[in-house]
N, C-alpha and C positions, 0 to 999 in steps of 0.2 A: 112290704119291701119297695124303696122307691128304685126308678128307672136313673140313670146317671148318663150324663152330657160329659165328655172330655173332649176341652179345649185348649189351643195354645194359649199363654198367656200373657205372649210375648211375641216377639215377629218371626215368631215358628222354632222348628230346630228344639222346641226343648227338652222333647225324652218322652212325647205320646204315645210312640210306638210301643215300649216296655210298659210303661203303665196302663196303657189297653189291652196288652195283652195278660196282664195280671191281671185285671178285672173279668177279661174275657172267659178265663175259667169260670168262674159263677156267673157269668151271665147266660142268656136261653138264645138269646141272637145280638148281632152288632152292625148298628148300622152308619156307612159313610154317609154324611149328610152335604158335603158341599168341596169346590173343589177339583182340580184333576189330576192326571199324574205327573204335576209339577211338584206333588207333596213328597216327601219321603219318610220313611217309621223303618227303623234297625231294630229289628226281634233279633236279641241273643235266648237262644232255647237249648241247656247243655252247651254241647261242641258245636253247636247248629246257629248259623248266621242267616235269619234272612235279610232281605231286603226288599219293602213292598212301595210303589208308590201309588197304587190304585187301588189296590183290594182290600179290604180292611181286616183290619188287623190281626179279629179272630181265625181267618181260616185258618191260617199254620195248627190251630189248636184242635180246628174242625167244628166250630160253633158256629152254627146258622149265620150266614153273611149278607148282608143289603148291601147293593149299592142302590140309593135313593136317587130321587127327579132332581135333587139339586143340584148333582155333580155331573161337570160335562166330562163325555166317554170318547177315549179315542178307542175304538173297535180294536187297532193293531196292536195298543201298546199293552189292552185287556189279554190279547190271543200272548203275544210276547210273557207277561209276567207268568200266565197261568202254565206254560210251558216250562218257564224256568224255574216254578215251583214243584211241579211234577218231577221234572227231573232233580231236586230234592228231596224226593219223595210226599211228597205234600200233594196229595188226589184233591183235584177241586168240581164240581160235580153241578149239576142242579140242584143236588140232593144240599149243597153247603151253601151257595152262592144262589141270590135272585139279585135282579139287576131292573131297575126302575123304566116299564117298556116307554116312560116319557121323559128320560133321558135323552138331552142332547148329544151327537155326536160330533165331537172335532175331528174333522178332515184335514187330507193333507193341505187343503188350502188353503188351513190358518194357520197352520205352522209357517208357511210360506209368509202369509202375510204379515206374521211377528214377526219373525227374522228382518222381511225388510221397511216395516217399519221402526226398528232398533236401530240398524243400519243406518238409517238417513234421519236420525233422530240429533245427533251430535251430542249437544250439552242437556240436551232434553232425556236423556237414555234413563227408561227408567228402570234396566236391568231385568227386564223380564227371562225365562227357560228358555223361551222359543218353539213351547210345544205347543201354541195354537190357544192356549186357555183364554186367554180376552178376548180375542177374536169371535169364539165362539159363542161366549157369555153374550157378545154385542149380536152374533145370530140369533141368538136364542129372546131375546128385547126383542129385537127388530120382526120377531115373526118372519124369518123365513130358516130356520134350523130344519135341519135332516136329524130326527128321532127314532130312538132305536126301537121303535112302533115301526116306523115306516119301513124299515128295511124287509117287512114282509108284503108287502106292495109296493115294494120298486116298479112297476109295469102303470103306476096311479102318479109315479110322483113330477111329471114334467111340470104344473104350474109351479111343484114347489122348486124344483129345479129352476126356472126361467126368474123368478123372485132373486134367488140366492146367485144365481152369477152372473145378473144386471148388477149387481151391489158388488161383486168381487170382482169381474172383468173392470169397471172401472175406476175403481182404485189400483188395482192391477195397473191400467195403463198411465194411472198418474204416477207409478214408479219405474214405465219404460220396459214394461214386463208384458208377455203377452197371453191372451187371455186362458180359460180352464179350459181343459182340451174333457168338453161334457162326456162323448161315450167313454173314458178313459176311469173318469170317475162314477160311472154307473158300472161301471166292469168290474171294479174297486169294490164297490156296494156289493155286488150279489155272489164276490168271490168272500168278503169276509160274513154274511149274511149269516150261512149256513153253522156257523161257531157262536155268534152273538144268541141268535135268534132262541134259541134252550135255556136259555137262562135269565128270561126277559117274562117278568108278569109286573098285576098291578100290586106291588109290594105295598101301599098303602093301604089292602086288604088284609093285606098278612099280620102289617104290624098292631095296626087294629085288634084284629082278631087276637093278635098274641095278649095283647093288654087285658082281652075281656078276659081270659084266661091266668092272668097272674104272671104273666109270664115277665121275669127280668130283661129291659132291653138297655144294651151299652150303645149311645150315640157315638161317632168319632169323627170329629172335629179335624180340618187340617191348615196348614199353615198358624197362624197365632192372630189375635184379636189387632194387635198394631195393625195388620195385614187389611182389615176388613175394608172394604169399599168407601164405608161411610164414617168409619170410626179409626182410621189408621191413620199413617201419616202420607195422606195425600198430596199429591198423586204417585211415590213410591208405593203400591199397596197392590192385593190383589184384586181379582175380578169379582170377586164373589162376596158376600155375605160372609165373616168367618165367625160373629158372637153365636154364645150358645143358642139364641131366638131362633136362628134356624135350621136350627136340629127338629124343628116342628114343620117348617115348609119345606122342609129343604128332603123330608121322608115321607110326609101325609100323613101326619098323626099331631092331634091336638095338642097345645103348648101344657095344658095341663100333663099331659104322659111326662116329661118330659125329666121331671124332678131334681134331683142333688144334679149341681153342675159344679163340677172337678176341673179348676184352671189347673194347668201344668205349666212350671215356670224354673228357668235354673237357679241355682246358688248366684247366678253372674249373667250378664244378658252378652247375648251375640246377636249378629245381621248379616247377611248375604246380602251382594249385590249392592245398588245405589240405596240412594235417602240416609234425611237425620238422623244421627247418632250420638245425645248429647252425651253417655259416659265411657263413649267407645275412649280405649287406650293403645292408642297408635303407637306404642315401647314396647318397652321390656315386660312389663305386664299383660299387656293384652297377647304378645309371644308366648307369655307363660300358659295364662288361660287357653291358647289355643292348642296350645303343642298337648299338655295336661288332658284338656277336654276331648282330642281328637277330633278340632272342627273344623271339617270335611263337608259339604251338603250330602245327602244320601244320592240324589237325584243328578247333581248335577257334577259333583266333587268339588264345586268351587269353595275357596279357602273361606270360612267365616270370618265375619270382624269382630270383636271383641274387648267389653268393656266390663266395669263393678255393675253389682244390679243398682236399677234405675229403679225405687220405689214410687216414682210417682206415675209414670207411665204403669206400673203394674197396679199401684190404687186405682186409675184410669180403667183400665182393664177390668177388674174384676165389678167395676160400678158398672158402666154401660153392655155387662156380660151376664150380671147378677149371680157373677160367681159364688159356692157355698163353703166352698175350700179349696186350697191350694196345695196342689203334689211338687214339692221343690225338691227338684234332680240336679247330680251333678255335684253336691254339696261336697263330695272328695275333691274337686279340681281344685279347691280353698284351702287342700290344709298343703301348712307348712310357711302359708302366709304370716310374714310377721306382724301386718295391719291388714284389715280388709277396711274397703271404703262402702258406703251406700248411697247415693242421690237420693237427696230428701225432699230438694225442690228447685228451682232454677231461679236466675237473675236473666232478666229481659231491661236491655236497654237501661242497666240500673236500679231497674225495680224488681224486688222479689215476687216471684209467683209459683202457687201450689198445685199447676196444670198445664197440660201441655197445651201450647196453640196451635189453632187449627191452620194458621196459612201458612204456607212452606218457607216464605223467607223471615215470620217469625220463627218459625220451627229453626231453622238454618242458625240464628240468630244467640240463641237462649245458651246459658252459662248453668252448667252445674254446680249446684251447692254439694257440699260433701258431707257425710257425718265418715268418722274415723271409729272403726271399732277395734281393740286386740284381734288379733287369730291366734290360729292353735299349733303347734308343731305336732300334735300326737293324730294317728291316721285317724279315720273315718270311714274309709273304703272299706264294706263288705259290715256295715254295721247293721242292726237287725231291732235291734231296741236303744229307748234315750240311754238305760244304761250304758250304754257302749260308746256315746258320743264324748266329746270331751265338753268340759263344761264353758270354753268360750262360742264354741258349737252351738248349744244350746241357747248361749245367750244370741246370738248371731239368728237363730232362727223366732227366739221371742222376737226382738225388737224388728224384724222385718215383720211379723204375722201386725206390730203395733201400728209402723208409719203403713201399711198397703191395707189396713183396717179389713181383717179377713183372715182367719184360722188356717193353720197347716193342717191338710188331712194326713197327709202321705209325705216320708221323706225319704229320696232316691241315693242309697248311698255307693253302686257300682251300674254298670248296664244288664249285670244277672236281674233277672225276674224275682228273686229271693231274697236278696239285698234290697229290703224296702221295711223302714218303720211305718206302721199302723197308727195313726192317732186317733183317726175316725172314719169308720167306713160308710163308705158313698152308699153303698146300696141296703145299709139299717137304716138309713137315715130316714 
């Protein structure tokens, strides 16, 4: 039985949360690999909504949960979400939950420093949450990050302390700000310490261990591949790593464990925030798609932007991802469409081209090609087998598996966990 990597496939937002937690049921543990709780995953479970942006996915279910070394941790927002899942009734334990004890943690004085670096950004703004996440990521490079190791020897940490707010106090004062008020912040440490600290081992022993033993492990991926640091569309992107490669560094377990990798991707692409958008539809269609899709960020609530899928950015993706199949959710927001459109490839300055560019004012630049396909007026929501789709449906999802050269595993046809066709499962494979 192989292990399975789920990833965005797309600049995030496309429906990981439901498909991990469908997998979650067969899996033995699930682990977050990268990322912080600037992600968000909507579990519909029954009459049960959650909403998680740090914890991965499995616990609602109760299956073994990692948060790995790759993802940076804000201590408060972990204590927050685990409370507001209790009071769901959702028990989150040691016994469910380990947490990577070489995990970075974001402080509040990255969130500070996103905010105002956003703020005095003007036409540069690259739309980030404001929770601290680049900031951090740039701690954690630079060697002087506060790890959720160290919060059991706060009484050891002044070098690292003195490191970390030479570097903050003056950028601080390059924005007229005055500098970390230190005891305030150690006060911070050893009042959230005692919640952290239970649930902190070296999970790269665990997961190990789990492997030698057969044990199925779900990776879970956040934000989308566009997103990645070095493969997105920079500098709109996030901090982190988001292809499936580091589902291996990003937990402590060799790239081989790693196995089928499951991109998730909609019927229709959407974006949040700044950066290119070559097939976003700024009318009446991209209103439809959003009204239809209910897109909303989880994390943030800000409105999504909204365009036809862009197949080449999604061949893009699954190449430098090594994606094995594609879980396409969302495929009900389409019907009723009289045409659906798909980007096949773009015109740069008059010349056609079958890849995105990598510099931002080519990107800015590029013209989408369109291919025109029929739609369907008959539903799709709540469909379970091809039987059930209609047959421009079908054709609609062949010739995307042809131009993005990459099979559908999975097709999502409501946000119930149930409403999902099987093509091929991630974890026989």
């Amino acid at each position: 039985m192989a292990n399975v990597a789920v990833i965005g496939a797309q600049w995030g937002d496309e429906g990981k949360g439901k498909i991990v937690d469908w997998l979650a049921e067969r899996a033995d543990m699930v682990v977050r690999f990268q990322g912080g709780h600037n992600a968000g995953h909507t579990l519909v479970v029954g009459e049960n909504v959650y909403k998680l942006s740090l914890l991965p996915s499995g616990i609602v279910r109760g299956t073994p949960s990692v948060i790995g070394n790759g993802v940076v941790l804000d201590p408060w927002a972990l204590k927050a979400e685990i409370e507001k899942l209790r009071g769901q009734g959702v028990e989150v334990t040691p016994d469910t939950l380990s947490i990577a004890d070489t995990c970075p943690l974001i402080l509040p004085l990255h969130g500070e420093l996103d905010g105002l670096r956003e703020d005095a950004s003007g036409a540069g703004k690259i739309g980030t949450t404001r929770r601290g996440i680049g900031p951090a990521y740039e701690d954690k490079v630079g060697r002087r990050a506060i790890r959720v190791c160290d919060l059991a020897h706060l009484g050891e940490l002044e070098p690292q302390l003195d490191r970390l707010l030479a570097h903050h106090d003056a950028l601080r004062a390059g924005f007229g700000v005055g500098p970390i008020d230190r005891a305030a912040l150690v006060a911070q440490l050893k009042e959230i310490a005692g919640f952290v600290l239970p649930f902190a081992k070296p999970v790269w022993r665990d997961l190990n261990a789990a492997r030698e033993r057969g044990r199925r492990i779900l990776f879970e991926g956040a934000q989308g591949v566009l997103l990645d640091i070095d493969h997105g569309t920079y500098p709109f992107v996030t901090s982190s790593n988001t292809v499936a490669g580091t589902a291996s560094a990003g937990s402590g377990i060799g790239p081989a464990a790693v196995g089928f990798v499951l991109g998730i991707a909609k019927a229709y692409t959407t974006r949040v925030g700044s950066g290119p958008f070559p097939s976003e539809q700024d009318n009446d269609v991209g209103e439809r798609l959003g009204t239809r899709g209910h897109e909303f960020g989880t994390v943030t609530g800000r409105k999504r932007r909204c365009g036809w899928l862009d197949a080449v950015l999604l061949r893009q993706s699954a190449a430098v991802s090594g994606i094995t199949g594609i879980a396409l959710t969302k495929l009900d927001v389409l019907d009723g469409f009289d045409e659906i459109k798909v980007c096949t490839g773009y015109k740069l300055h008059g010349e056609e081209i079958d890849h995105y560019p990598s510099n931002a004012t080519d990107q800015a630049a590029v013209e989408p090609v369109y291919e025109t396909m029929p739609g369907w007026q008959e539903t799709t929501a709540g469909a379970r087998s091809w039987a059930e789709l209609p047959a421009a449906a079908i054709k609609y999802i062949r010739r995307v598996e042809e131009l993005i050269r990459c099979p559908v595993a999975l097709v999502s046809t409501s946000p119930e966990r149930e409403d999902t066709i099987l093509v091929r499962d991630p974890f026989a494979d």
